[in-house]
N, C-alpha and C positions, 0 to 999 in steps of 0.2 A: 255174218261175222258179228261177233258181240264186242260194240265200241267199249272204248275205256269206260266211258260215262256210266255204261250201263254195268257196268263189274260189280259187284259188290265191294261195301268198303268195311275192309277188315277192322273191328274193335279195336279202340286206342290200347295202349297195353298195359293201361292202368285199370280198363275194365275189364281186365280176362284175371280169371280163377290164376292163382300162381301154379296149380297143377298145371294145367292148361299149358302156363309160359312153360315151363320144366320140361314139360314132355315135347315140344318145339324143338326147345335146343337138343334134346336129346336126340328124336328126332335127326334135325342135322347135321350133330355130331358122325352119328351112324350111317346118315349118307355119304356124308365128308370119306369116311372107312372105305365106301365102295367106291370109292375114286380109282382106277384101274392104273390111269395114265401117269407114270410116274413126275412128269413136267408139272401136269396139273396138279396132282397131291403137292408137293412140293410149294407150288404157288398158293393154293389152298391154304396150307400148313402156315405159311409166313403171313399170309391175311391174318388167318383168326388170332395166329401170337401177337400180330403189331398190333390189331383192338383190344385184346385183352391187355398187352401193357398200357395202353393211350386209357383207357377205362379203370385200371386199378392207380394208376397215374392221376387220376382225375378225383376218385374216390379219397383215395389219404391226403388230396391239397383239400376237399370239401372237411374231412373227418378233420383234419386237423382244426382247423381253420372256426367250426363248428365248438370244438371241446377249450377253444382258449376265449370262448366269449358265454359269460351265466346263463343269459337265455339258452343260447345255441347249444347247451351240453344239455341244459334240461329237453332241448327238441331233439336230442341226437339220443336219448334213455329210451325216448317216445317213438321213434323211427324205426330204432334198431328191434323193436317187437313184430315191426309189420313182417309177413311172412317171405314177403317179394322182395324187400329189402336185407331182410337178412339171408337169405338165401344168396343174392350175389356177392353181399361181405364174408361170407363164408367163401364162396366161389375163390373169388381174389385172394384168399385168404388176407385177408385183412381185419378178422376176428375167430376167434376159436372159442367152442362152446365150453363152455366153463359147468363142467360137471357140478360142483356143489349151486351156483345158480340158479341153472336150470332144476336140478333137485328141490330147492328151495319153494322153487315159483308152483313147482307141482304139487309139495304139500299145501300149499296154500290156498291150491284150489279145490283138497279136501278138507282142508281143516276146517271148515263150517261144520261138514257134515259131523266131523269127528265131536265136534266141541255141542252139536245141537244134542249127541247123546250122550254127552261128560264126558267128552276125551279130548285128548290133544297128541299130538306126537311131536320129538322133538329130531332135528339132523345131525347126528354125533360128528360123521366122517364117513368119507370114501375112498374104499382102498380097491385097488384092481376094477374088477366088476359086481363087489358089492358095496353096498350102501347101508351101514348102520346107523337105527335108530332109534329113539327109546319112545313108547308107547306110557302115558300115564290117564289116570282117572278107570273112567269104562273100559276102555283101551287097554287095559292091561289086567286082561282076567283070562280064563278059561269058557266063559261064557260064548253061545252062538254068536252075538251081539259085538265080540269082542275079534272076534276070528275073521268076522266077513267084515272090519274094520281094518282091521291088522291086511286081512286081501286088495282093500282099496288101497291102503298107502303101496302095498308091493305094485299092484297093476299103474297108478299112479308113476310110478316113480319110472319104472322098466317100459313104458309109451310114451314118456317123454324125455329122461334122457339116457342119450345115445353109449353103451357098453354097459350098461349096469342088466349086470343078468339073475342076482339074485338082492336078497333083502336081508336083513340080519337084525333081530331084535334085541338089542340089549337089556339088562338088568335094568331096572331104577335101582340109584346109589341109593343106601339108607338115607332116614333123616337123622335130627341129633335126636341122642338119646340120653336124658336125665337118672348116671348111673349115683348111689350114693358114694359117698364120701369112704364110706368105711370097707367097700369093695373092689376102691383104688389099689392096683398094686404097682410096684413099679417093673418097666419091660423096656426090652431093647426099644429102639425106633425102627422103622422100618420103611421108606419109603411111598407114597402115596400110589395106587395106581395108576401105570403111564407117565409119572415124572419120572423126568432120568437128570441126572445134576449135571451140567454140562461144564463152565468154567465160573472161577471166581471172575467176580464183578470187576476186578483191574483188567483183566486181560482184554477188555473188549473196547477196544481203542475207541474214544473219541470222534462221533464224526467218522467212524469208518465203515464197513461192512468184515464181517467176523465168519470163516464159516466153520461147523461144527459138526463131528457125525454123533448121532446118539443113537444108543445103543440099548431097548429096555427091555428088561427081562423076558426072555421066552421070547423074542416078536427079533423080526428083522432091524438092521440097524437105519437113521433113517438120514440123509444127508442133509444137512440145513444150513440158515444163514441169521446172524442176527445181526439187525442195523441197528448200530449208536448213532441218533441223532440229537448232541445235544445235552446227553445224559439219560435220554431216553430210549431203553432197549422194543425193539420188535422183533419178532422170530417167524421165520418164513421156514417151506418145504424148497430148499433150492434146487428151483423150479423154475421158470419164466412161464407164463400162463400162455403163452402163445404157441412156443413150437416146445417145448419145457426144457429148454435150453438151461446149462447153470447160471446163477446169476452171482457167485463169488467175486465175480471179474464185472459186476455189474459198475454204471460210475454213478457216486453218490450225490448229488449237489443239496448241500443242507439249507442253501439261500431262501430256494425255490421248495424243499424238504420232498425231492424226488430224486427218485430210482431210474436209473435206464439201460436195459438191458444190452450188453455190448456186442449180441449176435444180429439182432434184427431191430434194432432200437425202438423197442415198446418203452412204453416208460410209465411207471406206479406213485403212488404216494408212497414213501419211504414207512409212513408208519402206521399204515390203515390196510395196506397193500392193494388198493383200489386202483383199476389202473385207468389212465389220464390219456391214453392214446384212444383209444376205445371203451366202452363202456360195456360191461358184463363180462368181459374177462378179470378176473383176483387171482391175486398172489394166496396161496392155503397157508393161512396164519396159525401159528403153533401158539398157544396159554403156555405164557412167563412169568415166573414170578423170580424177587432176589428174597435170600434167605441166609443170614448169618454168614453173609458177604457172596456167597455162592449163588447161582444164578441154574432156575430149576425150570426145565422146559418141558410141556405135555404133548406127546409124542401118538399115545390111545389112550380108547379108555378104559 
C-alpha cells in the first residue's frame, strides 16, 4: 500500500496552466451531474452554493477595498488581466467583459503591424455582433497589402472578443476642403451624420440624471441618459455595463462625482463613465456637443 508520504503532491494552483484549472472544475461539475442519489445531489448542491457565496463574498470585500486605495486600483488594472484571475471574476460575476475594451486591447496588439506598413485603424462602435471600424493610410486601399490587413483586424477582433461575428469598415469622413468664395451658395442646413438634437440645454436639470430616446435617421432609436454634473453634461447608452440594466433610476452623488447603479450597485464616474467598482467594465459614452442652446448628441457614424 502506497503511504501518504509517498503520493505524489499535486502542483500548487498558481503553477497549473488556467486550462488545466477550468477543465478541473468542469470536470467536477460534470461528476457533481452523475450524482444518482437524490440526499446526496442535494447536499452536494448546498456545498458548492455556500463556497461560491463565501468566495464571491470575499472577492468584492478584496475589489472593493483594493479600488478605494491609488496603489491598490493601479494593482487591481494589473490583476484583473491575469487569465486565472479573471476567469473567476467573470465566474462570480463580479465583472462583465466590456466589449469595446476588449476590442480596443486587440487592436492594439495589431496596430504595430498595421502602422510598420502605414496604417492604422481606428474603433468607431459596436452594435450587436459587429464591430465598426475605419482603416486609414495603407489600410485603406484596394491593394493585396491592404486586404490581408483589413483580415487581421477582423480575425483580431472576432478571437478575442466574445459575440462579434462580423467587422464592418467604414468610410474615412472627408477632410476640409478649400472651396472659393465665389462658389459659395447659400443651402438649407442639414444635420451632421449621426447627431440627432435631443433637448434644449435648460431641460437638463442641475445635478441630475436626464434620460432621452434619440432617434437618427434611417437607424434604430436608441435610449440614453445624460448627467448634469455641475453644469457639465455627459451622455451614456442607458445601459449599466454590468448586467445592462437601465441606469435612469441610477443615484447621482455630485460630492464624490459618481454614478451608482440602483439594480446591482456598480458604480461609475459620472463623467468619464469609468467604472469604480471594477476596472474594465465602461459605461458606452455618446459625443455631445450644445449648440445655439440645443444640446446635440452622436448616436452613429
Amino acid at each position: 500500500m502506497t503511504s501518504l508520504a509517498d503520493r505524489p503532491v499535486a502542483p500548487a494552483p498558481e503553477d497549473r496552466d488556467v486550462e488545466v484549472l477550468a477543465q478541473a472544475l468542469d470536470d467536477a461539475v460534470a461528476a457533481l451531474a452523475e450524482v444518482t442519489d437524490p440526499s446526496g445531489q442535494r447536499v452536494a448542491q448546498a456545498l458548492r452554493s455556500s463556497l461560491e457565496d463565501v468566495h464571491r463574498a470575499a472577492l468584492v470585500h478584496v475589489v472593493r477595498r483594493l479600488r478605494d486605495d491609488a496603489r491598490g486600483k493601479e494593482l487591481l488594472f494589473e490583476i484583473v488581466d491575469e487569465p486565472v484571475v479573471r476567469m473567476v471574476l467573470l465566474m462570480h460575476g463580479i465583472i462583465r467583459p466590456d466589449p469595446m475594451t476588449l476590442a480596443r486591447q486587440a487592436l492594439e496588439q495589431v496596430r504595430p503591424q498595421l502602422q510598420s506598413h502605414g496604417g492604422d485603424v481606428e474603433l468607431v462602435r459596436i452594435e450587436g455582433g459587429t464591430a465598426f471600424v475605419r482603416l486609414s493610410g495603407a489600410c485603406n486601399g484596394c491593394s493585396m497589402s491592404a486586404v490581408t490587413m483589413r483580415n487581421g483586424v477582423e480575425e483580431a477582433l472576432k478571437a478575442q472578443v466574445p459575440g462579434i461575428e462580423r467587422v464592418e469598415v467604414l468610410p474615412n469622413e472627408p477632410g476640409p476642403t478649400l472651396i472659393p468664395l465665389g462658389e459659395v451658395g447659400i443651402r438649407t442646413a442639414t444635420p451632421e451624420r449621426g447627431w440627432v438634437r435631443s433637448l434644449p440645454i435648460g431641460e437638463f436639470t442641475l445635478d441630475a440624471i436626464t434620460a432621452v430616446e434619440l432617434v437618427p435617421d434611417g437607424a434604430p432609436a436608441v435610449d440614453a441618459i445624460v448627467v448634469n454634473v455641475g453644469g457639465q453634461l455627459s451622455a451614456y447608452v442607458n445601459e449599466c455595463a454590468h448586467l445592462a440594466m437601465p441606469l435612469d433610476d441610477a443615484e447621482l452623488d455630485t460630492s464624490d462625482g459618481s454614478l451608482t447603479c440602483a439594480h446591482h450597485g456598480y458604480c461609475f464616474d459620472a463623467l468619464s463613465g469609468e467604472c469604480r467598482t471594477f476596472p474594465g467594465a465602461q459605461l458606452e459614452q455618446l459625443p455631445l456637443r450644445v449648440e445655439d442652446g440645443e444640446v446635440w448628441i452622436r448616436v452613429s457614424a
